[in-house]
N, CA, C and O atoms as a GROMACS GRO file, in nm:
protein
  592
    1UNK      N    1   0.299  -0.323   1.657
    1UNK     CA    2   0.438  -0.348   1.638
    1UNK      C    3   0.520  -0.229   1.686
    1UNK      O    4   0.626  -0.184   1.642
    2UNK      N    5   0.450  -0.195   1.777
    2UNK     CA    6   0.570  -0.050   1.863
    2UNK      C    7   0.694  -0.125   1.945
    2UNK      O    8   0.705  -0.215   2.028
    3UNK      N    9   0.768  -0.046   1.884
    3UNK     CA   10   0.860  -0.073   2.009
    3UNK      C   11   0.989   0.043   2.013
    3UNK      O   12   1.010   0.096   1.904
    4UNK      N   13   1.047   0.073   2.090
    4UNK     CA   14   1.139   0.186   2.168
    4UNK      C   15   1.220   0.217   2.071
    4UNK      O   16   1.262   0.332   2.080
    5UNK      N   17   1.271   0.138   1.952
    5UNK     CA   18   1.346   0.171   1.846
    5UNK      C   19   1.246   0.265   1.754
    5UNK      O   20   1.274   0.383   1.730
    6UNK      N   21   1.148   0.211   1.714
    6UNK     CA   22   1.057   0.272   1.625
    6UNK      C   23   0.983   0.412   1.691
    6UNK      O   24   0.951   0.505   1.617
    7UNK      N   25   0.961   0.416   1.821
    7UNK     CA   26   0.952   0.509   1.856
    7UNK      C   27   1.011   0.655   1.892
    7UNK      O   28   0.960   0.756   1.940
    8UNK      N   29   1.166   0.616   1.840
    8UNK     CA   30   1.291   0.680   1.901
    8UNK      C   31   1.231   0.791   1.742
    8UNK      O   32   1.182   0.898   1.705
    9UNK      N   33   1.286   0.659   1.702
    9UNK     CA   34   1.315   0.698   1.520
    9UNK      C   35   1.159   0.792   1.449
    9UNK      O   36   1.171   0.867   1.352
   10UNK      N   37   1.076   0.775   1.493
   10UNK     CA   38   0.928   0.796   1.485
   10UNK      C   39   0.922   0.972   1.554
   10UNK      O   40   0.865   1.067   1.498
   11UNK      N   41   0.980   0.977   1.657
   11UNK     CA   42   1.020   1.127   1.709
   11UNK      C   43   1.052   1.260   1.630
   11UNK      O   44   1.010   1.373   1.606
   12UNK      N   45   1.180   1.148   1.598
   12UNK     CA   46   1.311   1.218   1.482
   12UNK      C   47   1.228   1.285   1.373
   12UNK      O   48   1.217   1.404   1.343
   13UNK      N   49   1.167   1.158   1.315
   13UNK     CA   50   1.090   1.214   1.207
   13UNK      C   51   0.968   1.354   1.220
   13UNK      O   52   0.938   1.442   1.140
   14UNK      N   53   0.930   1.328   1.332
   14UNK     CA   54   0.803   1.373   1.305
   14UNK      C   55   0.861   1.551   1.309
   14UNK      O   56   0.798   1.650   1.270
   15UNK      N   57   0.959   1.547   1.351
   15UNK     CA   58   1.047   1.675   1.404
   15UNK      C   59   1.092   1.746   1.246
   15UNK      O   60   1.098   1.866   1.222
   16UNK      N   61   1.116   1.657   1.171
   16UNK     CA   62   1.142   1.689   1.035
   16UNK      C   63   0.984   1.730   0.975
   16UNK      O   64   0.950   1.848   0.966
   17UNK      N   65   0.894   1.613   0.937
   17UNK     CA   66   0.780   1.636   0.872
   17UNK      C   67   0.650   1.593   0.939
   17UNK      O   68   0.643   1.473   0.965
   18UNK      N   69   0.579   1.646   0.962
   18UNK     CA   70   0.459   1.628   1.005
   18UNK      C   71   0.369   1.497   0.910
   18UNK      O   72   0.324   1.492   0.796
   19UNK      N   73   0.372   1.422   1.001
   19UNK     CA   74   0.308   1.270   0.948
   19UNK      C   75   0.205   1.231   1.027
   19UNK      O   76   0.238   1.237   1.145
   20UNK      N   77   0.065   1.182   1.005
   20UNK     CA   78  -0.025   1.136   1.076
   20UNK      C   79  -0.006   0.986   1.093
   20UNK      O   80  -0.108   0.928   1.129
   21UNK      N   81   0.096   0.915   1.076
   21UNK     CA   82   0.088   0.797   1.092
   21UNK      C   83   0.076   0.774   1.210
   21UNK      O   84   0.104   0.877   1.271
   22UNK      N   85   0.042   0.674   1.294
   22UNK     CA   86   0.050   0.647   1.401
   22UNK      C   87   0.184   0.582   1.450
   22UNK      O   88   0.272   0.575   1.364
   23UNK      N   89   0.208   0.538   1.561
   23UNK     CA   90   0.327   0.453   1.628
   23UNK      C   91   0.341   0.316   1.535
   23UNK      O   92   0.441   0.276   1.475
   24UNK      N   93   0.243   0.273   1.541
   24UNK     CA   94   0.233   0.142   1.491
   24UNK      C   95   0.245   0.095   1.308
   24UNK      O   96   0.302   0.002   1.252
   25UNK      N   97   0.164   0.205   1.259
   25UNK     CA   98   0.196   0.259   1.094
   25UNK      C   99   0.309   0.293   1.108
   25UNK      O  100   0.372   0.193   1.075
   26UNK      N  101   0.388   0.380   1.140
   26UNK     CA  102   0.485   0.444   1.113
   26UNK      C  103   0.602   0.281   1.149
   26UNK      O  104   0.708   0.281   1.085
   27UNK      N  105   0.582   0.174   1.232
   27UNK     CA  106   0.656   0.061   1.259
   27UNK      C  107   0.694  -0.020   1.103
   27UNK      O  108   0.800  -0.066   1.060
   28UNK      N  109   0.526  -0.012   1.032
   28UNK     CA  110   0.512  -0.057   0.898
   28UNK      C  111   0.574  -0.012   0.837
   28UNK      O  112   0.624  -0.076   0.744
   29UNK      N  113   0.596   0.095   0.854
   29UNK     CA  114   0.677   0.194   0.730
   29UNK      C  115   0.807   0.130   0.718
   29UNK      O  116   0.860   0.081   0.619
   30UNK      N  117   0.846   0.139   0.834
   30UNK     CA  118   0.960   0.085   0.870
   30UNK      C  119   1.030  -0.030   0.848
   30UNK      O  120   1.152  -0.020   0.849
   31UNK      N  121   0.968  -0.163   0.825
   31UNK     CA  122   0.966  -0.247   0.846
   31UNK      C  123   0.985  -0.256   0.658
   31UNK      O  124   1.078  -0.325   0.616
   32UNK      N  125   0.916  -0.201   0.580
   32UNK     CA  126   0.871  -0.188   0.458
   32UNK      C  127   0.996  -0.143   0.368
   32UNK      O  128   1.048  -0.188   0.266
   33UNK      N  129   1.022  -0.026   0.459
   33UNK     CA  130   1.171   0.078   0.409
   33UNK      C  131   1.265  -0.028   0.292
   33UNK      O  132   1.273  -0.005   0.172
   34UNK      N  133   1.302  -0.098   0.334
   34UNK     CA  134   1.414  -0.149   0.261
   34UNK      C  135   1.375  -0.237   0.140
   34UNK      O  136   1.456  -0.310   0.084
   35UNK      N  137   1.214  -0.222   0.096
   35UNK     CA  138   1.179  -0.244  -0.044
   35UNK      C  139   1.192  -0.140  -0.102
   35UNK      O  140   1.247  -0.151  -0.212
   36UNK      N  141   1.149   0.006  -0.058
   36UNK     CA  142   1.163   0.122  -0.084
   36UNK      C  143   1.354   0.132  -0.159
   36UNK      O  144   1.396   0.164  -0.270
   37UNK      N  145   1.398   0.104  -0.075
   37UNK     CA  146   1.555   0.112  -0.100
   37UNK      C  147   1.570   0.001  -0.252
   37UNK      O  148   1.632   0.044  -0.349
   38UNK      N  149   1.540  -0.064  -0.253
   38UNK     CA  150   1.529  -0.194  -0.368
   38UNK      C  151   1.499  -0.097  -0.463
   38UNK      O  152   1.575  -0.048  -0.546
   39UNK      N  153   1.328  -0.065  -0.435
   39UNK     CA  154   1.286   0.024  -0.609
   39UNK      C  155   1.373   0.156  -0.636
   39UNK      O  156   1.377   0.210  -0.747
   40UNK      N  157   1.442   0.203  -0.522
   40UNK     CA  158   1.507   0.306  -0.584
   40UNK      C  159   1.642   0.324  -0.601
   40UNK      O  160   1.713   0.423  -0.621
   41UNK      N  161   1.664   0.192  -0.586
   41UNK     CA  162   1.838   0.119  -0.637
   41UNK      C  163   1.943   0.181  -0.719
   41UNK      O  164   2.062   0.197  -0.690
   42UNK      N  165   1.867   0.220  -0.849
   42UNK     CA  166   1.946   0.239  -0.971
   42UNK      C  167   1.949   0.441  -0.916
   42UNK      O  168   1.986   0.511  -1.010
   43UNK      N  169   1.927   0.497  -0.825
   43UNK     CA  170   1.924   0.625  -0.834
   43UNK      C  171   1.800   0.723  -0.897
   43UNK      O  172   1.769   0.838  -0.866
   44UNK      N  173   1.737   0.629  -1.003
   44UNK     CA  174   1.652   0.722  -1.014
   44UNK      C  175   1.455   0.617  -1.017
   44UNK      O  176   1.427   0.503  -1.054
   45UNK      N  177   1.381   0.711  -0.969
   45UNK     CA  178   1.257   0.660  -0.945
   45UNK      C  179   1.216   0.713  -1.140
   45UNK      O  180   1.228   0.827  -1.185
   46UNK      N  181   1.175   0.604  -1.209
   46UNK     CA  182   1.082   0.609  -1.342
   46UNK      C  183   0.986   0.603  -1.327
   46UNK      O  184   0.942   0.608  -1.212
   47UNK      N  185   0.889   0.588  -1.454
   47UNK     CA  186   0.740   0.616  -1.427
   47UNK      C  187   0.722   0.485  -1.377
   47UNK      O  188   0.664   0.478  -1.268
   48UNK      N  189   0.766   0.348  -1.447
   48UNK     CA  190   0.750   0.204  -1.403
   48UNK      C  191   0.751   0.158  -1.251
   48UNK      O  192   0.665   0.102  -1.184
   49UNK      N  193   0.872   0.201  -1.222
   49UNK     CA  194   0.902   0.233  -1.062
   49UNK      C  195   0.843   0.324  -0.947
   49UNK      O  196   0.848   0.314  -0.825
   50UNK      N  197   0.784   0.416  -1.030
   50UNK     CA  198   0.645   0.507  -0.905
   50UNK      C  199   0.535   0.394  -0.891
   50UNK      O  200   0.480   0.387  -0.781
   51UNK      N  201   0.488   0.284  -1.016
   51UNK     CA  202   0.365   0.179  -0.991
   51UNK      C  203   0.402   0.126  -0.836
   51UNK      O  204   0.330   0.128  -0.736
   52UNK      N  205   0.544   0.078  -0.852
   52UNK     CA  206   0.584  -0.002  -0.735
   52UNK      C  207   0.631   0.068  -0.604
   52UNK      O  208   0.675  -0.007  -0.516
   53UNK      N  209   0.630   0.180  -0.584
   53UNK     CA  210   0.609   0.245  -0.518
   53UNK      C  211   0.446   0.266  -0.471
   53UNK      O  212   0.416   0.249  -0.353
   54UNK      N  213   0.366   0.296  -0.550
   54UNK     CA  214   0.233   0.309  -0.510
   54UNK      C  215   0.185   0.153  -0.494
   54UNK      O  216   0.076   0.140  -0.439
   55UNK      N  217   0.240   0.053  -0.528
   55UNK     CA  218   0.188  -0.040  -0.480
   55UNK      C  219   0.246  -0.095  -0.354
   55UNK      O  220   0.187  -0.192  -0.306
   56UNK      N  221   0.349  -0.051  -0.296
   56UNK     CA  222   0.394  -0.024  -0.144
   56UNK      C  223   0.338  -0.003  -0.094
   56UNK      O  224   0.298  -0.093  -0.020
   57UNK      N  225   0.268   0.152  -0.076
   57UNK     CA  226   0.182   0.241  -0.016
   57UNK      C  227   0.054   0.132   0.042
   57UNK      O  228   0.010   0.113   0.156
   58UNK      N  229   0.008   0.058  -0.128
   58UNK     CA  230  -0.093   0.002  -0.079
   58UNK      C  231  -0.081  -0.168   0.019
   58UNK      O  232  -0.155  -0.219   0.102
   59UNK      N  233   0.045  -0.210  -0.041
   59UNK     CA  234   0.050  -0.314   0.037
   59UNK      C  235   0.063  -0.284   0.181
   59UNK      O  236   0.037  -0.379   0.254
   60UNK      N  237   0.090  -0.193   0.227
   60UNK     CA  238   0.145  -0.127   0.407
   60UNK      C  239   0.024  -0.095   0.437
   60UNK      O  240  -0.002  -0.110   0.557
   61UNK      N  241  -0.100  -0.038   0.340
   61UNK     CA  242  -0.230   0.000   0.379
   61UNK      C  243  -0.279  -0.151   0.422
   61UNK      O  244  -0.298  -0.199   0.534
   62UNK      N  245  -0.288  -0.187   0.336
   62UNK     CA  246  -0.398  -0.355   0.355
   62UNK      C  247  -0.339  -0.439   0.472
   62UNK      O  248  -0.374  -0.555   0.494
   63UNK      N  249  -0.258  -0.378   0.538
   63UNK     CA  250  -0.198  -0.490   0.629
   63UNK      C  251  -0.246  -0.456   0.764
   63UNK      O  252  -0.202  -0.504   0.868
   64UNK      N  253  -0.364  -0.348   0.752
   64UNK     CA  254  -0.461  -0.292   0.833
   64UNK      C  255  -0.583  -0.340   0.779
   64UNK      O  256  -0.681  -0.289   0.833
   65UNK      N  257  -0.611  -0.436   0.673
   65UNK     CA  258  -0.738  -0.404   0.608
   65UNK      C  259  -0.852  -0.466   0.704
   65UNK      O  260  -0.971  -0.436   0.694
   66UNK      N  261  -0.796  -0.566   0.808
   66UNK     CA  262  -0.929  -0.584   0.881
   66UNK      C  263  -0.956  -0.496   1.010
   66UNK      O  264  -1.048  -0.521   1.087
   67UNK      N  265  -0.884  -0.410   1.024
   67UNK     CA  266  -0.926  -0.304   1.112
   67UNK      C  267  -0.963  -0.156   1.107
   67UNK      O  268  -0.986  -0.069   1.190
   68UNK      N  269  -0.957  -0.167   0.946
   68UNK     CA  270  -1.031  -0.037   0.895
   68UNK      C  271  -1.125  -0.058   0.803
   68UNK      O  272  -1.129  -0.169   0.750
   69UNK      N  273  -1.215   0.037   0.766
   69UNK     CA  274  -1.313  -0.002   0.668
   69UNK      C  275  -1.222   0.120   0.554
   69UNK      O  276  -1.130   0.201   0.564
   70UNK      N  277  -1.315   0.068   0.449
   70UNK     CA  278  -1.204   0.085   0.303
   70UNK      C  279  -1.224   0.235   0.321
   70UNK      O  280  -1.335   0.191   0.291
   71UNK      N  281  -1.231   0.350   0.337
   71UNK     CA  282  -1.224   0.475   0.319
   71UNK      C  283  -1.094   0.493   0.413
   71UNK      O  284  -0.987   0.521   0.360
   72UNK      N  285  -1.100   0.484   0.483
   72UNK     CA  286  -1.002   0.474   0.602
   72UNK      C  287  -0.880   0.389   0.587
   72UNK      O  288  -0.772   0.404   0.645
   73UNK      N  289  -0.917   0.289   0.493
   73UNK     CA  290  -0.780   0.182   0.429
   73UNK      C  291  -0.751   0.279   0.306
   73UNK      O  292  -0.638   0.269   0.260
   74UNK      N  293  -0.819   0.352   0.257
   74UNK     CA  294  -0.733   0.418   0.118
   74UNK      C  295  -0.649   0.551   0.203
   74UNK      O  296  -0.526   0.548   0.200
   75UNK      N  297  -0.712   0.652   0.269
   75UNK     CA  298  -0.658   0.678   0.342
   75UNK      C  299  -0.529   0.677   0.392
   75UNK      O  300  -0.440   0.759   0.370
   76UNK      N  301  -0.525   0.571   0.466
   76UNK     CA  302  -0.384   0.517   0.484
   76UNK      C  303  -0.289   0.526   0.432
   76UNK      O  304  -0.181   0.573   0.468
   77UNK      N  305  -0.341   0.455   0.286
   77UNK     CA  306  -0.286   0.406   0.185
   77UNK      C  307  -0.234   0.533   0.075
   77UNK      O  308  -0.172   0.511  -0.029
   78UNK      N  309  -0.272   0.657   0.118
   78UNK     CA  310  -0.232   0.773   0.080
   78UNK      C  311  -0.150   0.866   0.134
   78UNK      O  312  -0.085   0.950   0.072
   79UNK      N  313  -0.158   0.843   0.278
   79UNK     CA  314  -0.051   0.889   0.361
   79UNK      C  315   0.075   0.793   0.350
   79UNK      O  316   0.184   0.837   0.386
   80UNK      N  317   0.065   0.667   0.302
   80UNK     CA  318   0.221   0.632   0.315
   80UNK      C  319   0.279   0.620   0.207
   80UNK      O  320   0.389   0.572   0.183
   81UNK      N  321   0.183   0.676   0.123
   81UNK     CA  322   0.236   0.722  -0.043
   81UNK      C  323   0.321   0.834  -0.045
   81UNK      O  324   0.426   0.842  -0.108
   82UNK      N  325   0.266   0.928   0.033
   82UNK     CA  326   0.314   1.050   0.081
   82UNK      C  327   0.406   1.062   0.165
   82UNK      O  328   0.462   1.169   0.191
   83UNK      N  329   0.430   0.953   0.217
   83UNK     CA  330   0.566   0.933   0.330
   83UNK      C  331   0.699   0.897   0.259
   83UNK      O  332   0.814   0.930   0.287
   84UNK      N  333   0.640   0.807   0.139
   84UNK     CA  334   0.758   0.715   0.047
   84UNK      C  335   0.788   0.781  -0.010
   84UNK      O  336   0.909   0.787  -0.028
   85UNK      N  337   0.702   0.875  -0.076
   85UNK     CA  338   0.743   0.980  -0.200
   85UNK      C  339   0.861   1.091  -0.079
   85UNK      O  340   0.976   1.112  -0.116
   86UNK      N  341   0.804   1.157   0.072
   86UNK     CA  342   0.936   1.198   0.123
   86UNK      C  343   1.069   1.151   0.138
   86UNK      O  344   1.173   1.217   0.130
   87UNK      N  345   1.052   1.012   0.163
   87UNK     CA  346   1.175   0.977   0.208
   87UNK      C  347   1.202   0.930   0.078
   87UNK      O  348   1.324   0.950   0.084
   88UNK      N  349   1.181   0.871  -0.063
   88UNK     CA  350   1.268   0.895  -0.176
   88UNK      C  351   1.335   1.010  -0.229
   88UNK      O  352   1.449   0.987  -0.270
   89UNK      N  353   1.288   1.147  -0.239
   89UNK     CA  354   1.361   1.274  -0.158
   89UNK      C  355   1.472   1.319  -0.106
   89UNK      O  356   1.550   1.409  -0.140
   90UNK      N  357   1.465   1.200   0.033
   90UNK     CA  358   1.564   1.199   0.120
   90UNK      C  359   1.582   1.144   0.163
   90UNK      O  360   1.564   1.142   0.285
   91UNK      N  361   1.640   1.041   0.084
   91UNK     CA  362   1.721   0.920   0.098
   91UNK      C  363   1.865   0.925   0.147
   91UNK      O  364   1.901   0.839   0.227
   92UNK      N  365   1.920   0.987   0.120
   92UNK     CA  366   2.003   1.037   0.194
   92UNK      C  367   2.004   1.073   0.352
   92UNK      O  368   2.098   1.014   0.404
   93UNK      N  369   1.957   1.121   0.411
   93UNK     CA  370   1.919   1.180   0.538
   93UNK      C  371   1.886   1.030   0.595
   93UNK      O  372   1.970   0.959   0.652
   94UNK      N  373   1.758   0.994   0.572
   94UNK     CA  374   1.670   0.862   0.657
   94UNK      C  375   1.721   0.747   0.616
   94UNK      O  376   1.708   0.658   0.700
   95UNK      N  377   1.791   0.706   0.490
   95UNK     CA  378   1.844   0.591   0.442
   95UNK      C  379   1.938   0.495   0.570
   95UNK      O  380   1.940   0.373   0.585
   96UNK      N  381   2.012   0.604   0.651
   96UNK     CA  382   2.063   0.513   0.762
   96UNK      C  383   1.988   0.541   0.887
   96UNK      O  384   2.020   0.470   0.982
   97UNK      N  385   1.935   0.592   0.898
   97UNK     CA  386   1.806   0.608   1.008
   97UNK      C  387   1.728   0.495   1.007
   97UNK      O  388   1.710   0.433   1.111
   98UNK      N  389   1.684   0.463   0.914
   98UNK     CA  390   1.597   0.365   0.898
   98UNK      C  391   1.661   0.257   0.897
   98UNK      O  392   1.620   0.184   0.987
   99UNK      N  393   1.733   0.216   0.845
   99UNK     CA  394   1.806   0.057   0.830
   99UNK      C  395   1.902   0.053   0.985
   99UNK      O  396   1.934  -0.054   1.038
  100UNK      N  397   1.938   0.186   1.038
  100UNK     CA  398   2.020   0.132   1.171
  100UNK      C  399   1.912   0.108   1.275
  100UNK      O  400   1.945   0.048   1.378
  101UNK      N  401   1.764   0.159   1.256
  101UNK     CA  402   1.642   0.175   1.342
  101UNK      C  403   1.606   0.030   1.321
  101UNK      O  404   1.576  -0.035   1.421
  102UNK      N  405   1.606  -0.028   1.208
  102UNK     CA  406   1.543  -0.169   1.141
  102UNK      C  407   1.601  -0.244   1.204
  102UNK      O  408   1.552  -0.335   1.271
  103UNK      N  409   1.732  -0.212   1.191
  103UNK     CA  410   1.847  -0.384   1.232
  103UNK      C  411   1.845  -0.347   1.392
  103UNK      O  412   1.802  -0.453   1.436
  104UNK      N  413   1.859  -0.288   1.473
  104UNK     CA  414   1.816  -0.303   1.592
  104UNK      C  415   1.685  -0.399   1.689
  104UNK      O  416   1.665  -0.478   1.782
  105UNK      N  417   1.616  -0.310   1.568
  105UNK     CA  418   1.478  -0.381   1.660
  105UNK      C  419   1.479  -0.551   1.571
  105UNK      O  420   1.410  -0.641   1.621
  106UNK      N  421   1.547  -0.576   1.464
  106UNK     CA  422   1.546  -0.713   1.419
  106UNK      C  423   1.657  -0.834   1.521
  106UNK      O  424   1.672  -0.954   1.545
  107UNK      N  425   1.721  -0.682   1.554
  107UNK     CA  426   1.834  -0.809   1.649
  107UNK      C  427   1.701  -0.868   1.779
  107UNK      O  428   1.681  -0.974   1.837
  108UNK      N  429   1.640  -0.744   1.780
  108UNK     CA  430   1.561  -0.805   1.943
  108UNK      C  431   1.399  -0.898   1.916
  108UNK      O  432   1.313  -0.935   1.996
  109UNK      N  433   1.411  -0.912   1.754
  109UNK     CA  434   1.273  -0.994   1.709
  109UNK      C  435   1.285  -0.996   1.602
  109UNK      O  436   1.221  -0.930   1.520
  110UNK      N  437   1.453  -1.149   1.568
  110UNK     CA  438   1.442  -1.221   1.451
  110UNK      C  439   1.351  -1.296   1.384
  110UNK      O  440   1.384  -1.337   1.272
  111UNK      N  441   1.224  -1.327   1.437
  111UNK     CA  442   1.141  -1.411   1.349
  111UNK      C  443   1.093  -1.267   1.239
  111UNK      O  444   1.017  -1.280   1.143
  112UNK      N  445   1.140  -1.170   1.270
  112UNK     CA  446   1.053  -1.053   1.171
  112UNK      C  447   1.148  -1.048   1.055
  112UNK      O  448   1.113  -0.968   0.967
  113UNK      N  449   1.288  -1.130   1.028
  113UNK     CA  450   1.378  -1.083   0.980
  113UNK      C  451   1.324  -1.197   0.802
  113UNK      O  452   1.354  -1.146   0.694
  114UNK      N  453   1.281  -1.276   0.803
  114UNK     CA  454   1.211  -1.399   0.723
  114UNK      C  455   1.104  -1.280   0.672
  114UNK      O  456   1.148  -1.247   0.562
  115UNK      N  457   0.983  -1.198   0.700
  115UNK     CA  458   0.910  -1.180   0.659
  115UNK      C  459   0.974  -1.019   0.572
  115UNK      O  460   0.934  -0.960   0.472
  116UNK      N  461   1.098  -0.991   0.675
  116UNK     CA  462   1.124  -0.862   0.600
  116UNK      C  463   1.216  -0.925   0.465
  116UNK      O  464   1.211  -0.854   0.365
  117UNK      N  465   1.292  -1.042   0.455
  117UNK     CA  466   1.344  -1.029   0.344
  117UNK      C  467   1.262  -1.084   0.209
  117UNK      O  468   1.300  -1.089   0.092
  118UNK      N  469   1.133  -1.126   0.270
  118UNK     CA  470   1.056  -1.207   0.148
  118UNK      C  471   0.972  -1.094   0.077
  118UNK      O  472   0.919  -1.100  -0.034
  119UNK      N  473   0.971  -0.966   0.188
  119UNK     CA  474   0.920  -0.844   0.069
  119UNK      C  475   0.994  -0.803   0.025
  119UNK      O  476   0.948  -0.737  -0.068
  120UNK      N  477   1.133  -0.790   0.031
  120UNK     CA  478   1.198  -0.717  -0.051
  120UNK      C  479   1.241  -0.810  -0.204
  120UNK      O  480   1.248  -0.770  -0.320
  121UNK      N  481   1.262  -0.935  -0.149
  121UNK     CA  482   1.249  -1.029  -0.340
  121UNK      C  483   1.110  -0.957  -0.370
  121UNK      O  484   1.101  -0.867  -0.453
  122UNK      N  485   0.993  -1.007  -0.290
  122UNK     CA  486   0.834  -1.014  -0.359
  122UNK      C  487   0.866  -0.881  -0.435
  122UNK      O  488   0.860  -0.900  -0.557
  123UNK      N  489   0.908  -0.710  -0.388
  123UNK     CA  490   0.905  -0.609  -0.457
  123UNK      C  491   0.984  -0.612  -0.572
  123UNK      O  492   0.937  -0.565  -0.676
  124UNK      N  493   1.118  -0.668  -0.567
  124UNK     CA  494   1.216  -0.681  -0.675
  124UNK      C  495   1.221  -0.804  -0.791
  124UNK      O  496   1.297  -0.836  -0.882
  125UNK      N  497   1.114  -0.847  -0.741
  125UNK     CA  498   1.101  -0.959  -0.813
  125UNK      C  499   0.926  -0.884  -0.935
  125UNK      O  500   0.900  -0.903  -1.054
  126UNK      N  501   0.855  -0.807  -0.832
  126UNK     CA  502   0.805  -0.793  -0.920
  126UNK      C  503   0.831  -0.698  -1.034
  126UNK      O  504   0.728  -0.684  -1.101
  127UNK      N  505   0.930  -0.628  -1.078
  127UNK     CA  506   0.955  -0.540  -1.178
  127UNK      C  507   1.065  -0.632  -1.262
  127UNK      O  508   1.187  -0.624  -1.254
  128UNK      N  509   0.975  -0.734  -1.359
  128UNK     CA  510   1.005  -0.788  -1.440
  128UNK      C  511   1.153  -0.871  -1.376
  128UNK      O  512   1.213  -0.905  -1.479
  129UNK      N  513   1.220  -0.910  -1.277
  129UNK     CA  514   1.275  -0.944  -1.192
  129UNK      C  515   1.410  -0.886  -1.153
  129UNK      O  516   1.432  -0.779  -1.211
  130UNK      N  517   1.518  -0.930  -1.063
  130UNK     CA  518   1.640  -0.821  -1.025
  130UNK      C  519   1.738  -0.756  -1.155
  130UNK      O  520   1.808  -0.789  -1.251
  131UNK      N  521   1.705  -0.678  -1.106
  131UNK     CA  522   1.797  -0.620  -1.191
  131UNK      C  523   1.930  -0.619  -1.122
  131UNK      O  524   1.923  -0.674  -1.012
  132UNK      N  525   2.096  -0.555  -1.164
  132UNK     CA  526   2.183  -0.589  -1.143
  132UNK      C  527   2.185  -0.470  -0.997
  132UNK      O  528   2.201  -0.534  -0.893
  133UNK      N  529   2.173  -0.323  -0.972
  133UNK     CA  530   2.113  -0.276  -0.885
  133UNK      C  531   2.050  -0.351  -0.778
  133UNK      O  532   2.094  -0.372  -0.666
  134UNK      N  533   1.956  -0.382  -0.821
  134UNK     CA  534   1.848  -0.454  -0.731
  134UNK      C  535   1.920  -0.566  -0.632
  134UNK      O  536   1.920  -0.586  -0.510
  135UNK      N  537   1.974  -0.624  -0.738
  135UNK     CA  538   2.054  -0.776  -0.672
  135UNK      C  539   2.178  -0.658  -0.538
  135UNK      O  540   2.186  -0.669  -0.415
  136UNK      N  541   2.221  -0.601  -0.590
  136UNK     CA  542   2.350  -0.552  -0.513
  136UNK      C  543   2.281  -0.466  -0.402
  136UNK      O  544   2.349  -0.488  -0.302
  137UNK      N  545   2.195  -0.392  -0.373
  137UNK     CA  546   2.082  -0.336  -0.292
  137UNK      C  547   2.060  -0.432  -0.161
  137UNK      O  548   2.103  -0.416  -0.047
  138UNK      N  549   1.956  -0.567  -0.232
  138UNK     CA  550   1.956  -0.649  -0.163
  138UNK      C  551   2.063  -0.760  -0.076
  138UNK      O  552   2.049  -0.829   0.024
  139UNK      N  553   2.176  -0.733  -0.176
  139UNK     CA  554   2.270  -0.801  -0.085
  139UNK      C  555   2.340  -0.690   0.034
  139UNK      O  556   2.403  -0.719   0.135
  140UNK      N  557   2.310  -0.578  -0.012
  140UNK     CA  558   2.352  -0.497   0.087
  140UNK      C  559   2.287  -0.455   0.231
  140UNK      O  560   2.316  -0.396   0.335
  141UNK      N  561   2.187  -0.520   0.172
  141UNK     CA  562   2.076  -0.505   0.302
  141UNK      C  563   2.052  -0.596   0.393
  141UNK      O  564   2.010  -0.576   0.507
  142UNK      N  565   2.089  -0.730   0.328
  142UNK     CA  566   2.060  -0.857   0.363
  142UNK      C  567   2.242  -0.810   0.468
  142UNK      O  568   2.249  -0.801   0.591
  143UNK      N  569   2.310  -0.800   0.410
  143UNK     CA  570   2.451  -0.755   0.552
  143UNK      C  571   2.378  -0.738   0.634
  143UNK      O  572   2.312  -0.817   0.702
  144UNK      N  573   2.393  -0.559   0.632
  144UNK     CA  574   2.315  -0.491   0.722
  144UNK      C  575   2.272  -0.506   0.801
  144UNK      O  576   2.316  -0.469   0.910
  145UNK      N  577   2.155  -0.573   0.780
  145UNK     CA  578   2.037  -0.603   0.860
  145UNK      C  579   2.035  -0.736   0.901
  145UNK      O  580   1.934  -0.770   0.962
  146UNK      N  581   2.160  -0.854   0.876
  146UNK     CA  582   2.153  -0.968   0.914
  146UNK      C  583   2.062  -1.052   0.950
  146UNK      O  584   2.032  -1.119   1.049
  147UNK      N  585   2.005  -1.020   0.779
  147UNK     CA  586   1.902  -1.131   0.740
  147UNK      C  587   1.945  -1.249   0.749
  147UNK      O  588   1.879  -1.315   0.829
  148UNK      N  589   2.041  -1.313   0.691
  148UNK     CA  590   2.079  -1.434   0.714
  148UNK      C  591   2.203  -1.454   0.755
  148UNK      O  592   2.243  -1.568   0.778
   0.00000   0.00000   0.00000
């Protein structure tokens, strides 16, 4: 899932923090970001809200799971723990990096725009369901990014 947006943005970053993700991980990340933005809605990350965070990490891992064997899928799955935990951090900084990097490459491959908004309910839905945050997050993203 490379493409010239993600790679622009993928630069930027790496210039900031040294990340082993690849082109294509680092696309996931991306693509992922704006559940990230959901769980950390209300301003602050709780202990409840790090689960769903680490269960990010792992859902972005497994979406490699048939092309890695599981040492190499946890792996993964630890580096983009370590990516989420930066950019909750600095949210500020990447928060429009990422969503102006997102809605670009969604203008040029809307069928991705259906799968990106069904993780962000699936994430907000799973913490006991939206909260009033959550709901206003997602409608802000759903603009944005002209989900629908």
């Amino acid at each position: 899932m490379q493409s010239p947006e993600f790679e622009s943005l993928h630069q930027k970053y790496q210039g900031v923090k040294s990340s082993q993700l690849n082109g294509d991980q680092f696309g996931t990340l991306v693509l992922f970001f704006p559940s990230l933005l959901v769980v950390a809605s209300d301003g602050i990350i709780d202990e409840e809200e790090w689960v769903y965070v680490k269960y990010l990490a792992k859902f972005m891992a497994d979406t490699y799971k048939n092309d890695l064997d599981d040492e190499a899928r946890e792996s993964l799955e630890s580096q983009y723990f370590a990516e989420l935990n930066f950019l909750i951090s600095n949210l500020e900084e990447w928060e429009p990096k990422f969503v102006d990097t997102l809605r670009a490459y969604l203008e040029t491959n809307p069928l991705v725009k259906e799968d990106v908004l069904e993780i962000l309910y699936l994430f907000a839905e799973a913490s006991d369901g939206e909260s009033e945050e959550e709901t206003l997050k997602i409608n802000s993203l759903k603009e944005e990014l002209i989900l629908e």
